[in-house]
N, C-alpha and C positions, 0 to 999 in steps of 0.2 A: 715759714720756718722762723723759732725765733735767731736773736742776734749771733747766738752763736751754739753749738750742736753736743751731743755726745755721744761717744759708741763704747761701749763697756764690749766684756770678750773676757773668756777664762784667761789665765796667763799664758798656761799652755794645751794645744787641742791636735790629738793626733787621729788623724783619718788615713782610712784605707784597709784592705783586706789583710788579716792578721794582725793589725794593728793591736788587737786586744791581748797578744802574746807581750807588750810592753807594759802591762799594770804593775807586776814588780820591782821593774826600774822605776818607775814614777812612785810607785807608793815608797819605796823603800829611800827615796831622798826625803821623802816628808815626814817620815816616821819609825818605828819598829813592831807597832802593831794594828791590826787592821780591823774595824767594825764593817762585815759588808751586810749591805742592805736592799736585800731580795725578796724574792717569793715562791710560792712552791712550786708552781711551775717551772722556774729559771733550777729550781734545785733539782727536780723531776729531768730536765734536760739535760743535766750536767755541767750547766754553764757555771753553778757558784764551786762546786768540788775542783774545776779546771783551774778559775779564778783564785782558790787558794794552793793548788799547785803553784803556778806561778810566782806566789806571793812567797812562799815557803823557799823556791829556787833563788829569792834574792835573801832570802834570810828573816823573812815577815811574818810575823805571825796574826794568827785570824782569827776571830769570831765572827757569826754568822745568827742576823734575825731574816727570817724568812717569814714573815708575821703580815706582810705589806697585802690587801686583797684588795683589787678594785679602787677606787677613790680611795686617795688618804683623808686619814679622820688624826682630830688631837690625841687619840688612843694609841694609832698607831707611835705617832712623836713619842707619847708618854714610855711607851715600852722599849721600843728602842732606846730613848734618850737614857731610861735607867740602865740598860745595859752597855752600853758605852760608857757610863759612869762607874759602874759595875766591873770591868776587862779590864777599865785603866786606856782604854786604845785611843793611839795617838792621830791614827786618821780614818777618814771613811770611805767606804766605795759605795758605790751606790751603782746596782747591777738591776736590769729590767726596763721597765716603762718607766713614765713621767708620774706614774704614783711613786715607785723606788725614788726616785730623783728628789721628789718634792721632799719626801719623808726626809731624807738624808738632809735637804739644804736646811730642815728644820731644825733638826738636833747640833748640827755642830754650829750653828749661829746659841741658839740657846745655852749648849754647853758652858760657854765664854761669857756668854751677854744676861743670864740668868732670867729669870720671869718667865711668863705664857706667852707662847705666839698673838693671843689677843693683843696683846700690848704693843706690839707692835706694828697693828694698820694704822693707818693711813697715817705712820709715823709717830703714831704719838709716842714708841719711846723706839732710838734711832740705836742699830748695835755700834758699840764703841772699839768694842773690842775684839781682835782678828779671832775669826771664827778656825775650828778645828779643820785642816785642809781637807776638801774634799776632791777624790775623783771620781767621775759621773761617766759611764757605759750603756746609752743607752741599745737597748734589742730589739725599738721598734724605730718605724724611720716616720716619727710623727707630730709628737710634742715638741720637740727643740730644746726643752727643758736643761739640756747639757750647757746651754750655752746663755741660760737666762740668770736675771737676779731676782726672779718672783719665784713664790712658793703657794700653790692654794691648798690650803686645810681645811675640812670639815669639822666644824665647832659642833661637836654632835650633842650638845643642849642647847642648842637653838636652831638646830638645821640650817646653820651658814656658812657660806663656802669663804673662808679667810684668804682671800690675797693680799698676800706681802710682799712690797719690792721697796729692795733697797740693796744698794753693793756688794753688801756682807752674805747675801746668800747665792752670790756668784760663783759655781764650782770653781775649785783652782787648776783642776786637768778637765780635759773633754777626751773620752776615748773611744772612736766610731768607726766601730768595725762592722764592713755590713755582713759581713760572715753572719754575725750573731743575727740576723732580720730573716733569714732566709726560715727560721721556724715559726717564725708569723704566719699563723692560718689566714685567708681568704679575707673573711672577713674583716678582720685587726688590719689585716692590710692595704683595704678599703676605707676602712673609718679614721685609721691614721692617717693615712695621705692624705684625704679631705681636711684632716685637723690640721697637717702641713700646709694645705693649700689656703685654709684659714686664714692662717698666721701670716702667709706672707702677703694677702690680698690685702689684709687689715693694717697690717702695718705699711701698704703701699698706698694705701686711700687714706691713711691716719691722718689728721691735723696737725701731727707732732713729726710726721716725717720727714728727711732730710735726704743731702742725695748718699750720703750713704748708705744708708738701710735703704733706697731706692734701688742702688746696687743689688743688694743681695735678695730684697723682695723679687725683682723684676728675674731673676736667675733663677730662683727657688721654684718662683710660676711655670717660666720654660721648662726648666728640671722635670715637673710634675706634669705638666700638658702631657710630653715627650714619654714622660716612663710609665705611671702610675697604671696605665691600664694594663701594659706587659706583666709587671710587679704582680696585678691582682691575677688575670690569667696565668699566669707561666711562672710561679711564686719561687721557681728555683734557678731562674734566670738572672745571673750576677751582677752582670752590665746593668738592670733594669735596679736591682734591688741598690747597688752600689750609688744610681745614679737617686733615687729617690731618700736615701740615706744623708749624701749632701743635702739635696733639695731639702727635708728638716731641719739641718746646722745651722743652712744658709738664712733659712726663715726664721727660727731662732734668734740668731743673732739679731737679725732684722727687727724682731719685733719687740725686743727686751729693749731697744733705744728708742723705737718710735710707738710704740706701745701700741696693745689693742685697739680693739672700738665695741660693736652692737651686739655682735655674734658671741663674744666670751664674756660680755657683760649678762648677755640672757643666759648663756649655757649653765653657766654657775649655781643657780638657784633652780636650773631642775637637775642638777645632777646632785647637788644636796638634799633637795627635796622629795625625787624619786629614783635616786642612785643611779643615774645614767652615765654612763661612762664620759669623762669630759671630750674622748675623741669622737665617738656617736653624738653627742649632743651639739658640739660642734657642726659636724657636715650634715645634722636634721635641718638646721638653724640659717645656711651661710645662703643659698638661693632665696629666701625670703627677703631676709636683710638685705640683699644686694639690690634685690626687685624696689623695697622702700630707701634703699638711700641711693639709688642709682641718678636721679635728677639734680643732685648736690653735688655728683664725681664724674659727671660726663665724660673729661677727657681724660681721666687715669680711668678708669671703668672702660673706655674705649683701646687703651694702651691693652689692658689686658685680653681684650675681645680679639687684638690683632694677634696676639699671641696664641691663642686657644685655635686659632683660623686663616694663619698665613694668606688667605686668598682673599680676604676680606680688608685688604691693603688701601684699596680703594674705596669702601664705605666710608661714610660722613661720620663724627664724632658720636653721634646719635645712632646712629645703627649700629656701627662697631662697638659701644656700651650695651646694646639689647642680644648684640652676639656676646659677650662675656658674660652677662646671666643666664642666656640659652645654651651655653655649652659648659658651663656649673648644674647646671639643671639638668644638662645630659647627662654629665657625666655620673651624678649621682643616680641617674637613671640606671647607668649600665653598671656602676657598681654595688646594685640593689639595696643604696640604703635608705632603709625605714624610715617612716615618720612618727612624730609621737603617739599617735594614735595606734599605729602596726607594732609598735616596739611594745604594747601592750599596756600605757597608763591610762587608766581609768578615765573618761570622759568627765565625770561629777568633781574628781576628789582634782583633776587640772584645773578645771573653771574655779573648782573653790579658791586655788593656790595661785592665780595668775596676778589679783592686786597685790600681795606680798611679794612674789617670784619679779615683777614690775618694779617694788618701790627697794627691793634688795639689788635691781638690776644698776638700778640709778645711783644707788650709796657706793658703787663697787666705785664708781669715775668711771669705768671705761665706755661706756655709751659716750662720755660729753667730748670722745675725741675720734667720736662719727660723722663723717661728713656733714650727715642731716641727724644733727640730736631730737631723740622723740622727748612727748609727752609723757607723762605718765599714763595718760590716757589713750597714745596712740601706740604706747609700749604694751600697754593690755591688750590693746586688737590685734599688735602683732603676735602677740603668743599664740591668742584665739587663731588666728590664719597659720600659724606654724603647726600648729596638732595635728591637722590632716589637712597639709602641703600637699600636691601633688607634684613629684619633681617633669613637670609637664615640659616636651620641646617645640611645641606647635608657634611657636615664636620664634622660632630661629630664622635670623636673615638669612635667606641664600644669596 
């Protein structure tokens, strides 16, 4: 750790069941009108029509882009951003997944700070000036997004996924009601909680981690051992869905201070490259990665193994490390998700894309706060062995 730590956090973050019945109060001290930033789905359920009720009961008024599909792209920013220029609105909501989230953190930083999102990797031009307040709702219990200061965009002429992190695109509310999760189908509700359990393994194995985000990585993991498989079978079970809802916040938080590593550095460049969703690309990704840097993380990689298998108290460093990738590896076993190969990308047009998907993995930084930072060349092989992974258990200690 260096000499001394940080932990960023919205200003203010309200959890728990109905909590989403409070966006009027919050929005309405920040502003008098409201850009929300959704999608059709969330409008298909009613969640954005509720969301301006509310709005409307504190005296707020709303616009609504519901334009957000899958990965956010600079098109999406662009359209929203004109239309929030457009209404005049003084704040944003941002309703949905961590596509809505991203999108929103994009516009009201730009609003104020003017230019391209390009402009602003890896700092080169810093926002100065306080962004448009945002409150972030997410309704899946997965990205953490709610509680981050990064934003990743699809540069859609160059097929690159822009991560931005910097202060300024820090939601100023967090509001996490797990009410809203409980319409997460099956599946979403699988690939997000691996994308949660991402977040918090990585920011618990980080280079840059500290005991605070240790704090809420090592909670987030329990949270997820505990709940995520209830959550995926029994998707209308509260308690479960409630508890894996935190379990995202808490990772979140966690890993916006000690930042990612190998898993979100690879994901990035196939979900630009072949629109994979960043929660799916994620949990394809995390058992591979763990398998190649697991000799560099022995006793945090064992920390985790005890957790995943209470009864495994008593294995050595070394085995209780091959139990946390044997029970990562199950667990995506039993909650059927695909590999790159099943998920349907083409075997010719991957191998073409892996030296560039490689040298965009390396430019991003988050690989170089991997345990064990790859090669470029060992970053190739690992893609090549990610496409048709087997999430195999025949390794599990007993």
């Amino acid at each position: 750790m260096e000499t001394y730590a940080v932990f960023r956090t919205p200003q203010t973050i309200l959890y728990g069941r109905e909590s989403f019945k409070q966006i009027g109060v919050e929005a309405s001290i920040r502003g008098g009108k409201a850009l929300i930033i959704s999608d059709q789905v969330m409008s298909s359920l009613g969640y954005v029509s509720e969301c301006q009720d509310y709005l409307k009961e504190k005296g707020v008024e709303s616009e609504v882009y519901t334009g957000v599909e899958s990965e956010p792209t600079d098109q999406y920013v662009a359209e929203s951003l004109a239309l929030l220029k457009e209404s005049q609105s003084d704040v944003v909501i941002s309703l949905g997944g961590g596509s809505c989230i991203d999108t929103a953190k994009a516009i009201v930083v730009l609003a104020t700070n003017g230019g391209d999102l390009a402009d602003y990797r890896l700092n080169k031009k810093v926002a100065e000036h306080t962004p448009i307040p945002h409150i972030a709702i997410p309704t899946t219990a997965g990205t953490g997004s709610e509680a981050t200061d990064v934003t990743v965009i699809t540069n859609t002429s160059n097929d690159v996924k822009m991560m931005v992190k910097q202060p300024a695109f820090m939601p100023a509310v967090a509001i996490v009601d797990p009410l809203l999760s409980i319409s997460s189908p099956q599946h979403v509700t699988a690939a997000t909680g691996v994308d949660a359990l991402s977040h918090a393994i990585e920011s618990y194995l980080s280079k840059r981690s500290h005991p605070m985000t240790d704090t809420f990585a090592l909670s987030a993991i329990q949270l997820i051992a505990q709940n995520i498989e209830n959550a995926y079978f029994n998707g209308d079970n509260l308690e479960a869905r409630e508890a894996m809802s935190l379990a995202a916040l808490q990772a979140g938080m966690s890993f916006t201070n000690a930042s990612v590593c190998l898993v979100h550095g690879m994901s990035r460049p196939i979900g630009a490259l072949f629109h994979v969703p960043h929660g799916y690309s994620n949990a394809m990704l995390l058992p591979a990665v763990l398998e190649f840097s697991k000799g560099a993380c022995q006793k945090r990689l064992a920390d985790i193994g005890r957790i995943f298998q209470p009864s495994s108290a008593t294995l050595t460093d070394e085995e209780a490390a091959e139990q946390a990738v044997a029970s990562v590896q199950e667990l995506c076993r039993t909650l059927n998700i695909p590999n790159l190969k099943s998920w349907g990308i083409e075997q010719e047009a991957f191998h073409r894309s892996v030296s560039k998907m490689a040298a965009d993995a390396l430019d991003s930084g988050s690989p170089s706060h991997n345990p064990r930072v790859p090669t470029q060349a060992e970053l190739e092989e690992l893609y090549l062995t990610c496409y048709d992974y087997q999430f195999r258990s025949e390794h599990k200690v007993q």
